[in-house]
Jmol script that loads the backbone (N, CA, C; Angstrom):
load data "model"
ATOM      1  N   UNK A   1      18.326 126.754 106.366  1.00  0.00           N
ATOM      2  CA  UNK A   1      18.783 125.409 106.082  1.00  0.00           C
ATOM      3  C   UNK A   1      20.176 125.421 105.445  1.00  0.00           C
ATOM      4  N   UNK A   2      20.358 126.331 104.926  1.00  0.00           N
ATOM      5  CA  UNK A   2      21.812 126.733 104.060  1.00  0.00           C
ATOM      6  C   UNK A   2      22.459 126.628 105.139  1.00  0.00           C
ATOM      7  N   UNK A   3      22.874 127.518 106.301  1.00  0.00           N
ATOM      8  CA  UNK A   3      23.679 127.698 107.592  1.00  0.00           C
ATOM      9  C   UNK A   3      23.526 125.994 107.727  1.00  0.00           C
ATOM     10  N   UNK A   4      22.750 125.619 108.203  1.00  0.00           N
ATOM     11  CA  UNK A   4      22.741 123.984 108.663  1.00  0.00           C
ATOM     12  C   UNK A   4      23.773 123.213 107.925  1.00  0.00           C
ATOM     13  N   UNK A   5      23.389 123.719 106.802  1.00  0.00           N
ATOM     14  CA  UNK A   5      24.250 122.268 105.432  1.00  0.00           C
ATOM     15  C   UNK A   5      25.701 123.133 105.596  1.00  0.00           C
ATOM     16  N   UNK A   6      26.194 124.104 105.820  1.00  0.00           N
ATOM     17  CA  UNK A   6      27.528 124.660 106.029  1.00  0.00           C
ATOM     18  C   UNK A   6      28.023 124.253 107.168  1.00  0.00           C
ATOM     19  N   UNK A   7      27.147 123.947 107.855  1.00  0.00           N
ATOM     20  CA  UNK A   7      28.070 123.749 108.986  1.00  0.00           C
ATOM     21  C   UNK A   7      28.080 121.759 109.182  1.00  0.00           C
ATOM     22  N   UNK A   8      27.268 121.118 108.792  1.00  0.00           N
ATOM     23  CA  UNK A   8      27.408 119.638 108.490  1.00  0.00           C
ATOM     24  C   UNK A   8      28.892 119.946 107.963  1.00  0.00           C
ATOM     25  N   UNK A   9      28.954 120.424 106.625  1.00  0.00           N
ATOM     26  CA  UNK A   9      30.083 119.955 105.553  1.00  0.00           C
ATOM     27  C   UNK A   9      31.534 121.369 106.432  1.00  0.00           C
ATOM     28  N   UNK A  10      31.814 121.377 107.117  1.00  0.00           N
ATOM     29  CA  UNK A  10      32.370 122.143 108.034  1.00  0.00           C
ATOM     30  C   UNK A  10      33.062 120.925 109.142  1.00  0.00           C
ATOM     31  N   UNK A  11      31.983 120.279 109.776  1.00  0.00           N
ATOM     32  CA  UNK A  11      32.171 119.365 110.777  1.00  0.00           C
ATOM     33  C   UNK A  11      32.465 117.994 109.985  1.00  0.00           C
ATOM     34  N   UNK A  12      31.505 117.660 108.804  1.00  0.00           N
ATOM     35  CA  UNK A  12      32.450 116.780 107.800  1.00  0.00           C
ATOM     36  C   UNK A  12      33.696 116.682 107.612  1.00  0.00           C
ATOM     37  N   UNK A  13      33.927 117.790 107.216  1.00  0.00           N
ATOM     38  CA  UNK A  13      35.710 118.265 106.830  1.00  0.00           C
ATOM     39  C   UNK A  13      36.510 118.272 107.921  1.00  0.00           C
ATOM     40  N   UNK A  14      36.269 118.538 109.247  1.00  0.00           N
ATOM     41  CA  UNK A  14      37.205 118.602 110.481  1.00  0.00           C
ATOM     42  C   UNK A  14      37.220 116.644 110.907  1.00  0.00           C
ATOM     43  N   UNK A  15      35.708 116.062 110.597  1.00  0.00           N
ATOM     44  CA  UNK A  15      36.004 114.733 110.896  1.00  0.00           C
ATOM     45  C   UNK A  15      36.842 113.998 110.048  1.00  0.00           C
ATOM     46  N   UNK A  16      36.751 114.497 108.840  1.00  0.00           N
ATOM     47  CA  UNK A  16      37.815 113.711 107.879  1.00  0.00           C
ATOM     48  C   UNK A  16      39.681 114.040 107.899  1.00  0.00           C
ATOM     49  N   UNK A  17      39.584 114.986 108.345  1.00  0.00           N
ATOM     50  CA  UNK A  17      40.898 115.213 108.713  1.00  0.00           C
ATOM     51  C   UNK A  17      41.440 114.626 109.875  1.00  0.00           C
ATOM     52  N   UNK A  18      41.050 115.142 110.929  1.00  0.00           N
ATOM     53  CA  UNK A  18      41.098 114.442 112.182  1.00  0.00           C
ATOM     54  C   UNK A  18      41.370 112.548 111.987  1.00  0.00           C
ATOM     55  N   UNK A  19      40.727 111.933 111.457  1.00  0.00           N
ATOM     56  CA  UNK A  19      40.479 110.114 111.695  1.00  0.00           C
ATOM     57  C   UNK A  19      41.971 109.940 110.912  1.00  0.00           C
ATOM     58  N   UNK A  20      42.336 109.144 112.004  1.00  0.00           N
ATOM     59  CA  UNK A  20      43.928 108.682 111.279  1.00  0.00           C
ATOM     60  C   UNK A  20      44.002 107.158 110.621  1.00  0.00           C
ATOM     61  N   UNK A  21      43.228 106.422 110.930  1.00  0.00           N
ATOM     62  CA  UNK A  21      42.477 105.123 110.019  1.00  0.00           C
ATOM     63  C   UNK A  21      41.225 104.786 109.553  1.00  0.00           C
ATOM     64  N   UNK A  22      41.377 104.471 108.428  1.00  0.00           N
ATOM     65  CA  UNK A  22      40.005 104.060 107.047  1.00  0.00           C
ATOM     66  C   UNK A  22      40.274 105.063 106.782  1.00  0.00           C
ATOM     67  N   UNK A  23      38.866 105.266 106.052  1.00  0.00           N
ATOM     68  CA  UNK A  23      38.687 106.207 105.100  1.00  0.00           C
ATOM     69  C   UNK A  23      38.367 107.489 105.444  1.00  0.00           C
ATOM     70  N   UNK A  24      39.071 108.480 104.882  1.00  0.00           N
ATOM     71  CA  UNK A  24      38.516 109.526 105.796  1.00  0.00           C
ATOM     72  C   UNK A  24      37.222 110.314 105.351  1.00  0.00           C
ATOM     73  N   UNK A  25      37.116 109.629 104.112  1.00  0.00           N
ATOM     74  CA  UNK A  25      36.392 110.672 103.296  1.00  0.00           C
ATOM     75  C   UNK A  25      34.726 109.942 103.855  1.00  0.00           C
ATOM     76  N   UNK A  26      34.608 108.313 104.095  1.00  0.00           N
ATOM     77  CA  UNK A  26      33.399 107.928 104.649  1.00  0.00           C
ATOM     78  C   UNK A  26      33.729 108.166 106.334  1.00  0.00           C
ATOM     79  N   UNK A  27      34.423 108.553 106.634  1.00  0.00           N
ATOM     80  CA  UNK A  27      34.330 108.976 108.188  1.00  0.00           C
ATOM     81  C   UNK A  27      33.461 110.104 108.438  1.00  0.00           C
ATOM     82  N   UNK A  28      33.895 111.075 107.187  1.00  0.00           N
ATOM     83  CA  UNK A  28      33.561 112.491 107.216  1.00  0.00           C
ATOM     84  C   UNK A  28      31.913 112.383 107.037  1.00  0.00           C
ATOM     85  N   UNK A  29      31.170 111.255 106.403  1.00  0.00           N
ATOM     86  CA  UNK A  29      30.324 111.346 105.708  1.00  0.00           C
ATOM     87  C   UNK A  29      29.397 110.878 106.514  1.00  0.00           C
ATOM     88  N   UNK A  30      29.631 109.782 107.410  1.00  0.00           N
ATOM     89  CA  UNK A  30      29.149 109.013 108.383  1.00  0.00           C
ATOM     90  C   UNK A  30      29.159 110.138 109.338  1.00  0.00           C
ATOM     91  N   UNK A  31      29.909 110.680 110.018  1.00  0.00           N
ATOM     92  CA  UNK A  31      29.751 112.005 111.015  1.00  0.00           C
ATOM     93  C   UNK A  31      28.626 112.809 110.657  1.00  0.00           C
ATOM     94  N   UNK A  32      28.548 113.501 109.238  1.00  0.00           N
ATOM     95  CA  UNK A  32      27.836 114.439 109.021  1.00  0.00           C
ATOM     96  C   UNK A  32      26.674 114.116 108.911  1.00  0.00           C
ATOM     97  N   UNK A  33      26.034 112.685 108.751  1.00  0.00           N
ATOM     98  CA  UNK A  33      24.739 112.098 108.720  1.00  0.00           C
ATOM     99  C   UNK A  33      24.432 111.957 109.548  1.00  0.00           C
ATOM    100  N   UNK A  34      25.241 111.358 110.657  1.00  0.00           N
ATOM    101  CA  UNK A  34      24.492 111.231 111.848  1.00  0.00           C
ATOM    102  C   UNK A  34      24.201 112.625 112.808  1.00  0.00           C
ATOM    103  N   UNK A  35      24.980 113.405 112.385  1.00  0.00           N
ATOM    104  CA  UNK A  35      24.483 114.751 112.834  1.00  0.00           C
ATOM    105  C   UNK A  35      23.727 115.043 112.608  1.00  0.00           C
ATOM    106  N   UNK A  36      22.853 115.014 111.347  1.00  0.00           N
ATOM    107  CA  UNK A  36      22.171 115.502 110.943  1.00  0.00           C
ATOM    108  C   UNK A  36      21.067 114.401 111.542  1.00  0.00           C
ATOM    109  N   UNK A  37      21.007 113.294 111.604  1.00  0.00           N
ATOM    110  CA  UNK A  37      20.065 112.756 112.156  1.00  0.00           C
ATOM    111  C   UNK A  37      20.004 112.697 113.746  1.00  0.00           C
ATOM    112  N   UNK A  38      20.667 113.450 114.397  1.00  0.00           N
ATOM    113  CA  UNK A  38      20.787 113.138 115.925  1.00  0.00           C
ATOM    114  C   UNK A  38      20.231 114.737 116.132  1.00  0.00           C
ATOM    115  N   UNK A  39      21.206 115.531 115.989  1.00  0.00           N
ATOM    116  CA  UNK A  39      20.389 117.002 115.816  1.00  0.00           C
ATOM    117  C   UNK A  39      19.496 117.772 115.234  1.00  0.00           C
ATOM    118  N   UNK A  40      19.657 117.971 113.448  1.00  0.00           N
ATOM    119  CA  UNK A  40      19.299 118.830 113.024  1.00  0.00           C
ATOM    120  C   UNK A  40      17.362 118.479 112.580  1.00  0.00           C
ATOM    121  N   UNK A  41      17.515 117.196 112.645  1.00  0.00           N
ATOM    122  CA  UNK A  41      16.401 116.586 112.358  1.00  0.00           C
ATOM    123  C   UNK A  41      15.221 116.654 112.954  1.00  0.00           C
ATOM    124  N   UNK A  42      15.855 116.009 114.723  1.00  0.00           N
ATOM    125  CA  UNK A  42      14.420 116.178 115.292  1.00  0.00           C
ATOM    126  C   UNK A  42      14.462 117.773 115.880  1.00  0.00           C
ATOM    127  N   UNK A  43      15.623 118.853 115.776  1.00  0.00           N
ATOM    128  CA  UNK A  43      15.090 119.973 115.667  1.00  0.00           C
ATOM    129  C   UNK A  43      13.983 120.670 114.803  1.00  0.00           C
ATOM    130  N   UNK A  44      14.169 120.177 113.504  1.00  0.00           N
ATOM    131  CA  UNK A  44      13.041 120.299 112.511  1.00  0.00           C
ATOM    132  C   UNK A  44      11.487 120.163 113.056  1.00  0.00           C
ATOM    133  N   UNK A  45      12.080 118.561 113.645  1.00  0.00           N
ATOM    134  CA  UNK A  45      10.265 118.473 114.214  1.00  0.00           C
ATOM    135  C   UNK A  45       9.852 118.809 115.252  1.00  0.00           C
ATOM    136  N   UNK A  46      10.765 119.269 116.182  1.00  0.00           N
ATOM    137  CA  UNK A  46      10.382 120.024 117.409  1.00  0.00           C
ATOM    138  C   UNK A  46       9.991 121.719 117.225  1.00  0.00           C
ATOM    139  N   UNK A  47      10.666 121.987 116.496  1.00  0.00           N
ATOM    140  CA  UNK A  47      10.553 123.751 116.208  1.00  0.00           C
ATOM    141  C   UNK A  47       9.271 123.942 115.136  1.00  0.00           C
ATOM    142  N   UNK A  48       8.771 122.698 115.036  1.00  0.00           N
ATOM    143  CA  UNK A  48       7.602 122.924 113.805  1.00  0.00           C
ATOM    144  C   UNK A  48       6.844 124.334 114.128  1.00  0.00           C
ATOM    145  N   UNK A  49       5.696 125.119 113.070  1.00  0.00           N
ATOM    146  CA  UNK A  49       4.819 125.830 112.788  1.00  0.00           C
ATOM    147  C   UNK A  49       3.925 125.167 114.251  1.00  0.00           C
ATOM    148  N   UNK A  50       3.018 126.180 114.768  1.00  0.00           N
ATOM    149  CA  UNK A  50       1.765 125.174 115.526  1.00  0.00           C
ATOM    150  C   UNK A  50       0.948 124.858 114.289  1.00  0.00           C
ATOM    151  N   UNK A  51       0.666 125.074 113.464  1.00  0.00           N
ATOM    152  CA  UNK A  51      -0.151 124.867 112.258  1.00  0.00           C
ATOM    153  C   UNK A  51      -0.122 123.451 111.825  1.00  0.00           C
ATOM    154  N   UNK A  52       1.449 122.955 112.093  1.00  0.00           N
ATOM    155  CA  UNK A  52       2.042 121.753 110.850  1.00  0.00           C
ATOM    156  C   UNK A  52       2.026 120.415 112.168  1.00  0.00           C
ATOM    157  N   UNK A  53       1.820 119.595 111.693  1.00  0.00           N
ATOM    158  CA  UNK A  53       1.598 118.076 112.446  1.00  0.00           C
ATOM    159  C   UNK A  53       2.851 117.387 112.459  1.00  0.00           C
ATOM    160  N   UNK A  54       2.830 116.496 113.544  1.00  0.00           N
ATOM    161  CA  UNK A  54       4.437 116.094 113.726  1.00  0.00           C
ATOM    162  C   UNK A  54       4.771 115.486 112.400  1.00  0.00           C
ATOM    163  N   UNK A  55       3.668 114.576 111.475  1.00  0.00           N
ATOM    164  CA  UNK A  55       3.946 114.013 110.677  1.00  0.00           C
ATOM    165  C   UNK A  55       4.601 114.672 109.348  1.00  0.00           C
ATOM    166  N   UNK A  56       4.254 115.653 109.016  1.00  0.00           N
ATOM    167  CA  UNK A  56       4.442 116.853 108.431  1.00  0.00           C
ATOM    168  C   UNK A  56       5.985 116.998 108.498  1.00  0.00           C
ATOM    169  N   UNK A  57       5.960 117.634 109.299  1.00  0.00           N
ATOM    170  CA  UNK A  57       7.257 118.211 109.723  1.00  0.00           C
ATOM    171  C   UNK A  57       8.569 116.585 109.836  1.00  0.00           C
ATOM    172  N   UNK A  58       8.239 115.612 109.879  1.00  0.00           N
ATOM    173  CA  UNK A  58       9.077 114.760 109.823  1.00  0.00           C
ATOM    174  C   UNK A  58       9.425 114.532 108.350  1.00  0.00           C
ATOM    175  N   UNK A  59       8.038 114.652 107.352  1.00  0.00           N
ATOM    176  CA  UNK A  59       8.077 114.342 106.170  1.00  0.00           C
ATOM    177  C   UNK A  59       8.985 115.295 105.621  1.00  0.00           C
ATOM    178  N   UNK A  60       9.088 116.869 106.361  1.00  0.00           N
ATOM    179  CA  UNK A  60       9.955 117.713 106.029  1.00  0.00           C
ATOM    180  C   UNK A  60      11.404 117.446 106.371  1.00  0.00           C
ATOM    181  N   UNK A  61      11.457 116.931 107.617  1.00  0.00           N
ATOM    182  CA  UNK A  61      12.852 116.271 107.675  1.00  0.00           C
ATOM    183  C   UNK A  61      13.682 115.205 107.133  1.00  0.00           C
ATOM    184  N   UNK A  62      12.757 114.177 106.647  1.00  0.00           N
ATOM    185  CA  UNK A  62      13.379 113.528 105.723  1.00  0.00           C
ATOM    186  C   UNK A  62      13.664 113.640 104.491  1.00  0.00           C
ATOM    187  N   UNK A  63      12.570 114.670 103.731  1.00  0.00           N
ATOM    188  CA  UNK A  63      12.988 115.509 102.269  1.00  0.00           C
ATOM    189  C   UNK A  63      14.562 116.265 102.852  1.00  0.00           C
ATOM    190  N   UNK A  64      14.964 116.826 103.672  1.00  0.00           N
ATOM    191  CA  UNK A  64      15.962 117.481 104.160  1.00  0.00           C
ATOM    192  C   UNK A  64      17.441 116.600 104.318  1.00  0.00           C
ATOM    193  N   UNK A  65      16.978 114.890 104.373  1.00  0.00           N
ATOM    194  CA  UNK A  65      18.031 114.525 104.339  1.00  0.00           C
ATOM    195  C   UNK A  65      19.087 114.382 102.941  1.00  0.00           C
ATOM    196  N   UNK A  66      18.579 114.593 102.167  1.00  0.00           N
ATOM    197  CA  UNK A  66      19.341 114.401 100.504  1.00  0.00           C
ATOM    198  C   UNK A  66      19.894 115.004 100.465  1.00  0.00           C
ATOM    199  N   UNK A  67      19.656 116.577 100.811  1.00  0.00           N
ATOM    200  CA  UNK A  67      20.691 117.818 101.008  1.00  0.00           C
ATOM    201  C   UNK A  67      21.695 117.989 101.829  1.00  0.00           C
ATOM    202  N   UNK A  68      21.449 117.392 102.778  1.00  0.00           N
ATOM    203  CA  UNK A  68      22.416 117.209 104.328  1.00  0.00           C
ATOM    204  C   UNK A  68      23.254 116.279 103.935  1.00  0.00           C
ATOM    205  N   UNK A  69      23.045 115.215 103.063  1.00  0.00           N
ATOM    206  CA  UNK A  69      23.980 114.314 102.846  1.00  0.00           C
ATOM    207  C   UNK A  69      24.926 114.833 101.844  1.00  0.00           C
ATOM    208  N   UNK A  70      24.572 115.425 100.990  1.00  0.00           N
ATOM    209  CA  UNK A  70      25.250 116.252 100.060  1.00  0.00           C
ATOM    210  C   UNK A  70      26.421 117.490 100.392  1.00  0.00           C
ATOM    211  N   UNK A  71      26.133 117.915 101.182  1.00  0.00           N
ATOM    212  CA  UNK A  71      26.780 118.693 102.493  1.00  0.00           C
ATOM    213  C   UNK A  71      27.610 118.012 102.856  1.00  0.00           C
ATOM    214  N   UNK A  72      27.282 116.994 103.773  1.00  0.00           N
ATOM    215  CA  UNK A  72      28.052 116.220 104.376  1.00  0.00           C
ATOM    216  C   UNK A  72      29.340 115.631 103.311  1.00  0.00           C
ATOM    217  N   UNK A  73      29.121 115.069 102.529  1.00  0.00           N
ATOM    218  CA  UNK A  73      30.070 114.469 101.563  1.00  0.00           C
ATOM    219  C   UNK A  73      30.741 115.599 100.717  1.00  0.00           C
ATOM    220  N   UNK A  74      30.345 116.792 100.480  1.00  0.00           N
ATOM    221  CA  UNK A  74      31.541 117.686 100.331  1.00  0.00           C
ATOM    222  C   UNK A  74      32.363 118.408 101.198  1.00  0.00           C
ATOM    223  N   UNK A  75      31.874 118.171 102.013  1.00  0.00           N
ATOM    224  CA  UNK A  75      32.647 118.706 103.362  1.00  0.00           C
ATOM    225  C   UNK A  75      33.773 117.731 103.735  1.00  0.00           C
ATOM    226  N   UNK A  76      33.518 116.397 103.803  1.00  0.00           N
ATOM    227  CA  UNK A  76      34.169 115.106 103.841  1.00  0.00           C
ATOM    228  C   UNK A  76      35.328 114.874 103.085  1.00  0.00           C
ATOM    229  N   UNK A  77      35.020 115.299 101.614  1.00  0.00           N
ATOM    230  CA  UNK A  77      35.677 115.210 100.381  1.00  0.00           C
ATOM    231  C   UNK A  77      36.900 116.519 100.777  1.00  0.00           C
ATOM    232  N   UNK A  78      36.625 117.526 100.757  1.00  0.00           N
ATOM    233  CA  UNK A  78      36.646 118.353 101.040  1.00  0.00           C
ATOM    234  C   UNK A  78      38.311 118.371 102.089  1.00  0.00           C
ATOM    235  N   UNK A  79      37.415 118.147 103.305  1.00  0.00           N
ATOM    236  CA  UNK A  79      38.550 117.966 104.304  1.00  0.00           C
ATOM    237  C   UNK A  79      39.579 116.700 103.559  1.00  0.00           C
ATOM    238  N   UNK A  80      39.020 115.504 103.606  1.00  0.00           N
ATOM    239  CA  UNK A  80      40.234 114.661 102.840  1.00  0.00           C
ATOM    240  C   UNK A  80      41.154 115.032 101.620  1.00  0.00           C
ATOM    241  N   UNK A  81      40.961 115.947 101.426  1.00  0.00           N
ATOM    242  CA  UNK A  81      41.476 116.326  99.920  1.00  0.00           C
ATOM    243  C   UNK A  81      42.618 117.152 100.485  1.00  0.00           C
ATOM    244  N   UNK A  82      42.333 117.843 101.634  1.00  0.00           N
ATOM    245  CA  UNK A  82      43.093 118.704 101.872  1.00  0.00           C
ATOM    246  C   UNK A  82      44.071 118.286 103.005  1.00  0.00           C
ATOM    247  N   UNK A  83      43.937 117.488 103.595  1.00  0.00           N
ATOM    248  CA  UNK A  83      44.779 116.506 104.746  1.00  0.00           C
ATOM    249  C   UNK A  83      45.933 116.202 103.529  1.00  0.00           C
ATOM    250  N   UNK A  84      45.223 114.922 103.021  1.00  0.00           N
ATOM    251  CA  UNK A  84      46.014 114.206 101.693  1.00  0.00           C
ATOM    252  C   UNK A  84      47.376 115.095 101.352  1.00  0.00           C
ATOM    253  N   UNK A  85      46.976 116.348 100.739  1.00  0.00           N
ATOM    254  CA  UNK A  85      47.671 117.233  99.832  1.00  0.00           C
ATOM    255  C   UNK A  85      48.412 117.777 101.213  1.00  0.00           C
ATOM    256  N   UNK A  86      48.023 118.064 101.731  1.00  0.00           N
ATOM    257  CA  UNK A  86      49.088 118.999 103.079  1.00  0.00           C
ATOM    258  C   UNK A  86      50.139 117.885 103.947  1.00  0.00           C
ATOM    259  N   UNK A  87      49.774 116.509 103.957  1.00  0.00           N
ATOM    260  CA  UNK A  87      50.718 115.418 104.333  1.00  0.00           C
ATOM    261  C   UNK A  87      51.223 115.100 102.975  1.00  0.00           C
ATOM    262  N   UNK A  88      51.067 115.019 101.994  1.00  0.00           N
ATOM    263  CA  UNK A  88      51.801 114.605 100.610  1.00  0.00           C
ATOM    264  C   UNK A  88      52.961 116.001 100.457  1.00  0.00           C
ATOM    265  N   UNK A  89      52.563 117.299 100.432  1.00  0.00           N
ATOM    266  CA  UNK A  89      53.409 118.677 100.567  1.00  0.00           C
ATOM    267  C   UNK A  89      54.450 118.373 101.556  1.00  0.00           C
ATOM    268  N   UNK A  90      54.607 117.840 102.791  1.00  0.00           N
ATOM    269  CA  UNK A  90      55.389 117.881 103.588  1.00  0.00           C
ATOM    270  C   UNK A  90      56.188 117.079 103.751  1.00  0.00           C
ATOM    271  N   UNK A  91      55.643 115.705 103.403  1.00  0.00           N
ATOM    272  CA  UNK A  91      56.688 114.788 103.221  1.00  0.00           C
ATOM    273  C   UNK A  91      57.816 114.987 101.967  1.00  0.00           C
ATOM    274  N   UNK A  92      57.429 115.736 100.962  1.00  0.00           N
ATOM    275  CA  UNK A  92      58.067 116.166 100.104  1.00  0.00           C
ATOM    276  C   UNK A  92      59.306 117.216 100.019  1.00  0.00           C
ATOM    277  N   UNK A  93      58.533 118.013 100.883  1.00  0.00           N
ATOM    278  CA  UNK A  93      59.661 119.407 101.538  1.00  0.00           C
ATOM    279  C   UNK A  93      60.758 118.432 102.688  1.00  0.00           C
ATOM    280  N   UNK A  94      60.440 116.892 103.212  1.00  0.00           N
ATOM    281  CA  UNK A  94      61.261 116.561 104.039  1.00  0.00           C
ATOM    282  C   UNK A  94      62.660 115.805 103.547  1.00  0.00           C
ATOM    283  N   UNK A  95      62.396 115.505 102.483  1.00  0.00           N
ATOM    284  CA  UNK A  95      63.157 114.744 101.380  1.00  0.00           C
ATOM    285  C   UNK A  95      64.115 115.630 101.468  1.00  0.00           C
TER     286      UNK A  95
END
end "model"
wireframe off; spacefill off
backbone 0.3
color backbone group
């Protein structure tokens, strides 16, 4: 699940850089959630145990979203922080 949440806040950070209007930092954040709810999620409940019931395993995926979002928004933060500072650096060196 670690690999998972690295790579949300990975793809966070490339979406927040990338978006050239609003915010980048809820762009980043909005990307990484819905990833996580388009992919990583119903992978959860598809790859279940045979042991564990779909219900189960969903209940596991939604405990999973607090963390993913957390991911997501430092990754977000993350990338915006570093756009910001690398277009603020350059316009400066252009002066």
């Amino acid at each position: 699940m670690f690999g998972a949440g690295l790579g949300l806040a990975l793809g966070s950070a490339l979406c927040a850089a990338w978006v050239r209007r609003g915010s980048r930092t809820f762009s980043g954040l909005v990307a990484g959630t819905m990833g996580y709810l388009v992919a990583l999620a119903p992978l959860l409940v598809l790859s279940r145990p045979s042991d564990m019931t779909v219900s189960e395993a969903a209940g596991d995926a939604a405990f999973f979203v607090v963390p993913a979002a957390i991911f997501a928004a430092l990754g977000a933060t993350v990338g915006s922080f570093a756009v910001t500072t690398l277009v603020s650096h350059g316009q400066r060196q252009e002066q």
